[in-house]
C-alpha positions in Angstrom: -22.3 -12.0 -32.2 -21.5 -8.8 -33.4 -24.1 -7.9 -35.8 -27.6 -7.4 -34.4 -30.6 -5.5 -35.3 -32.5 -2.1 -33.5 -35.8 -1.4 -34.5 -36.8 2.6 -33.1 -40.5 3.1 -32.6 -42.0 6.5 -33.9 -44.9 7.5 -32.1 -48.0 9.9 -31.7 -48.7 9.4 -27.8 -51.9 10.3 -26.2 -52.7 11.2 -22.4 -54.0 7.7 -21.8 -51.6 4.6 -20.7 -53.7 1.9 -22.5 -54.7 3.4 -25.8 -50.5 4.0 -26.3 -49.4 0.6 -25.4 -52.5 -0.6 -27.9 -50.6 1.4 -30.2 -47.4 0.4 -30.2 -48.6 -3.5 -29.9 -50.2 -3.0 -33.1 -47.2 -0.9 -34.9 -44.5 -4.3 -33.2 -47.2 -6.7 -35.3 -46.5 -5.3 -38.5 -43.1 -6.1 -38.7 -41.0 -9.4 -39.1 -38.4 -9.2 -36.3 -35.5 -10.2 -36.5 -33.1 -11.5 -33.9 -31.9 -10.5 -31.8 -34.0 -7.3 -31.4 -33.8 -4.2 -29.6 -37.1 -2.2 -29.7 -36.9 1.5 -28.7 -39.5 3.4 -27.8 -39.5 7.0 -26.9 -39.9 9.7 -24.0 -43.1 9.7 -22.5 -44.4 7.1 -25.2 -47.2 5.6 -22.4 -48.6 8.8 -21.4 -47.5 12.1 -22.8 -49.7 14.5 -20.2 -50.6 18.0 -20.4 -49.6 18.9 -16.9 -46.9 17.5 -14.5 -49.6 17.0 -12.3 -51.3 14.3 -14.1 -47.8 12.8 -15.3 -47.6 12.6 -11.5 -51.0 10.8 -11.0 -49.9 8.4 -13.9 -47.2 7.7 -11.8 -49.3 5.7 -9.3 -50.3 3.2 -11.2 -46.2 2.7 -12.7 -46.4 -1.0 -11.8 -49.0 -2.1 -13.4 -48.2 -0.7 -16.7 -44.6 -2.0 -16.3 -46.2 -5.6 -16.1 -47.9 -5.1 -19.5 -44.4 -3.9 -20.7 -43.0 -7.3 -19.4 -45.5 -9.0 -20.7 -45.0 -7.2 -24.0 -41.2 -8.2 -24.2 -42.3 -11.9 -24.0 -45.0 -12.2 -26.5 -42.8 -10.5 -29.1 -39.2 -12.2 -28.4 -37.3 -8.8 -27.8 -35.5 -6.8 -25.5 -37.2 -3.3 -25.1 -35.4 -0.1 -24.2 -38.8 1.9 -22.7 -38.5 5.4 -23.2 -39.4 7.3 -20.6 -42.1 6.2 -17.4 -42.9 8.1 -14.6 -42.2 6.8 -11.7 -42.5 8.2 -7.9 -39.8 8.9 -6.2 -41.4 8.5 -2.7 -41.3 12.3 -2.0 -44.3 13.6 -3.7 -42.3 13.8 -7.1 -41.4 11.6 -9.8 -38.6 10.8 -12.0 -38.5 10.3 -15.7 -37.4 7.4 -16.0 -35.7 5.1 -18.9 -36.1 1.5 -18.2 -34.5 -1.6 -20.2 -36.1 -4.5 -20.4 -34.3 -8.2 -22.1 -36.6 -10.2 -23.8 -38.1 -12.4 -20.5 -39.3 -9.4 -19.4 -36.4 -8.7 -17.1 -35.7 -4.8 -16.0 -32.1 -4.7 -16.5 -31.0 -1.5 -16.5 -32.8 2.0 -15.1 -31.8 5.7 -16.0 -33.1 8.5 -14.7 -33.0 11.5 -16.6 -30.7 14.2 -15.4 -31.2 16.9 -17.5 -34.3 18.6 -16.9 -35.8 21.3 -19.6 -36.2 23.9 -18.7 -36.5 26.5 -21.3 -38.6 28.8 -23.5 -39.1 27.7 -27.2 -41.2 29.7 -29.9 -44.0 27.4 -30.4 -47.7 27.2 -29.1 -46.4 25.7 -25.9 -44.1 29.1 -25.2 -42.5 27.6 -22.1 -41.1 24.7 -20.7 -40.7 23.9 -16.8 -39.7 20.0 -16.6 -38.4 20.9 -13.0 -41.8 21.6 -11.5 -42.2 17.5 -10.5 -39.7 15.8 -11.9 -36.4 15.1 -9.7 -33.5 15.0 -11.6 -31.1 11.7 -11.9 -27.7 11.9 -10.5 -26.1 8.8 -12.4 -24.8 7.9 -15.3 -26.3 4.1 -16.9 -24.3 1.8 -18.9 -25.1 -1.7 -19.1 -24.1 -4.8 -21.2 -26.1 -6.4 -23.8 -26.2 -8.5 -26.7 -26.4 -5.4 -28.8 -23.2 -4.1 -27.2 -22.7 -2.1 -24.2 -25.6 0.6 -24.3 -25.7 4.1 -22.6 -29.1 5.7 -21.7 -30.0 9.2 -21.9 -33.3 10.9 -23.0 -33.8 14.1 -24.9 -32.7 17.3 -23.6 -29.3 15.2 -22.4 -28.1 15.5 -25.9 -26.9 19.1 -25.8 -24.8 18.1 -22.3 -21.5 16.1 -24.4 -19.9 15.7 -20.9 -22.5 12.8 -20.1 -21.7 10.9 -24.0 -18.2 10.9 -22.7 -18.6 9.4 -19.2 -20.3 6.8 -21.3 -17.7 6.2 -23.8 -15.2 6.3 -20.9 -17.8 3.4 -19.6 -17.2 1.5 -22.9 -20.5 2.1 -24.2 -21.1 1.2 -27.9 -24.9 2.1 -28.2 -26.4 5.3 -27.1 -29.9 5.7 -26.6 -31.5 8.9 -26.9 -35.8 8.8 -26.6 -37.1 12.2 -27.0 -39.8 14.2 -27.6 -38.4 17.1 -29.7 -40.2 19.8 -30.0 -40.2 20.9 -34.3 -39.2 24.3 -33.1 -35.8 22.6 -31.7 -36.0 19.8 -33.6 -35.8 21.5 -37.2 -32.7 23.8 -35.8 -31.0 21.0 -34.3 -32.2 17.4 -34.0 -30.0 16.0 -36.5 -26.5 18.1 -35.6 -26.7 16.8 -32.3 -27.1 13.5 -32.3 -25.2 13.1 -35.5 -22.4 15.0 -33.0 -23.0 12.7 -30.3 -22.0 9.7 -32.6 -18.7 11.1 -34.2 -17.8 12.5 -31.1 -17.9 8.8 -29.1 -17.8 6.8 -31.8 -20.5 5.2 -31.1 -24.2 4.3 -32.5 -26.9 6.6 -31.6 -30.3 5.5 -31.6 -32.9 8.0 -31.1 -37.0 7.1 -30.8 -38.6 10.2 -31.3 -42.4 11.0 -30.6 -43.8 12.7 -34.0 -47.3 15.2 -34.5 -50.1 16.7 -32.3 -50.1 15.4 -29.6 -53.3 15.4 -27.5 -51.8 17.4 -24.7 -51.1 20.1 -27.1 -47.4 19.4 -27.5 -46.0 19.4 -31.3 -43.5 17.6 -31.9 -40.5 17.0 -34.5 -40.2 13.3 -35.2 -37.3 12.4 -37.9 -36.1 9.2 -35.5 -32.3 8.4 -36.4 -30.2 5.3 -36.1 -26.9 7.3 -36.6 -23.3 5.3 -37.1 -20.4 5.2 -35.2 -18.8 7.7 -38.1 -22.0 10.0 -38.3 -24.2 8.1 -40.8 -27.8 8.3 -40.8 -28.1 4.5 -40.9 -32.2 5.1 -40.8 -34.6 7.5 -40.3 -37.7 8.1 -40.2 -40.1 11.3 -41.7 -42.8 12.6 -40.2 -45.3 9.8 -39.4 -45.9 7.0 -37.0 -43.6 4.2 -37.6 -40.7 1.8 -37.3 -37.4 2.1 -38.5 -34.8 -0.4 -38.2 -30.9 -0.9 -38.9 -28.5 -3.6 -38.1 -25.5 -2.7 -35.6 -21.9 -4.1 -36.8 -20.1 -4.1 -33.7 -16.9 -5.3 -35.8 -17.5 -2.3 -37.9 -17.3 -0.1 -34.7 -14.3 -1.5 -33.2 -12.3 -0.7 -36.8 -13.7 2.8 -37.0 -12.2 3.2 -33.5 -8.6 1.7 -34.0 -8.3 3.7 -37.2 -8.9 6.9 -35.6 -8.3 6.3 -31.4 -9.9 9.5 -30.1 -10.6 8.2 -26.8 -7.1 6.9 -26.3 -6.1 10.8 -27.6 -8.6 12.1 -25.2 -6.6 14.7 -23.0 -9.9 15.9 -20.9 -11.4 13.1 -18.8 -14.3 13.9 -17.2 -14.9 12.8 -13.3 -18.2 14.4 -13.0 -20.9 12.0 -13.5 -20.2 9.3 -11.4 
């Protein structure tokens, strides 16, 4: 099948696991779904924390939430690309971690994210230190599914175009990109990047975005994209909670890519991420 349809999920997330998967049960109920579906939700959408300290307790009880994400998958018929979760890495740290899900409640892919942010930004936060307990990944994801091959990433990733080509090199088609933007960032370059990340890979770029106060005291840019293989904004979204939705044309891909072969004119292959 090559036409199939992404819905991206924008979100306000809270501290607390429950009230956020409340949420984004109820925002899945208002829509009609159609199939097959690819739900994408984004970074740190089941508990956006105000310290790494309490991401860290969160990360305890990982298993059980990930059963109600399972469970989630089933009721509504649809493969879910999760974000980011915290999840220990058995040395007293934790890794953010992007889990895909099909629609039997499956984990079929994990990525952990390996660029870390670290970085001061001119916004009530001031400072950034994502280092302080969260290891960082060392591989790069691709994985096969009925929406394509898809790449994960999260956020910060998106300014690092070495890992989009390792993917494309992987034969990725999709590329998933859940963040949580800061507006400061967001509003100076949210929509060049990923638009970038597209043309450069020809490839679709989906990006879930966390939007608003945030109960931790984060603010955040919102504007989720579902971006073409030529640099379209197939959707996006504004500055509210929401879903947005497009359909991928994997046909349509595949022509943009034997018109203009950049991969196969590609003179700088990268051996880094492996």
């Amino acid at each position: 099948m090559s036409i199939s349809h992404i819905y991206t999920v924008q979100m306000c997330s809270g501290t607390h696991p429950a009230h956020n998967l409340k949420q984004l049960r109820e925002l899945l109920e208002t829509q009609t779904l159609m199939q097959p579906a690819l739900v994408c939700l984004p970074e740190s959408w089941l508990a956006f924390c105000e310290t790494p300290q309490q991401t860290l307790v969160q990360a305890e009880e990982s298993l059980n939430w990930i059963g109600q994400i399972q469970q989630l998958c089933r009721d509504f018929d649809i493969w879910l690309a999760a974000g980011t979760i915290a999840i220990k890495d058995g040395e007293g740290r934790y890794y953010a971690a992007s889990l895909l899900f099909n629609n039997e409640g499956k984990e079929v892919a994990r990525y952990n994210k390996i660029h870390l942010f670290d970085a001061d930004v001119a916004d009530n936060a001031g400072q950034y230190r994502e280092s302080t307990l969260t290891r960082a990944g060392e591989h790069v994801t691709t994985v096969a599914s009925p929406f394509g091959r898809l790449g994960l990433s999260v956020c910060y990733d998106v300014r690092f175009p070495g890992l989009y080509q390792v993917m494309r090199e992987q034969g990725a088609e999709v590329i998933l990109v859940p963040s949580a933007f800061t507006t400061v960032t967001g509003d100076a370059h949210w929509h060049t990047l990923l638009r970038a990340r597209a043309i450069e890979t020809q490839c679709y770029v989906v990006a879930a975005a966390q939007v608003g106060h945030h109960e931790n005291g984060r603010q955040t840019y919102g504007h989720s994209l579902i971006v073409s293989p030529w640099g379209t904004c197939l959707a996006e979204a504004s500055t509210q909670v929401g879903i947005i939705h497009a359909q991928v044309d994997l046909a349509e891909l595949h022509a943009i890519r034997q018109k203009m072969p950049v991969a196969a004119h590609n003179r700088f292959k990268s051996d880094f991420y492996e």
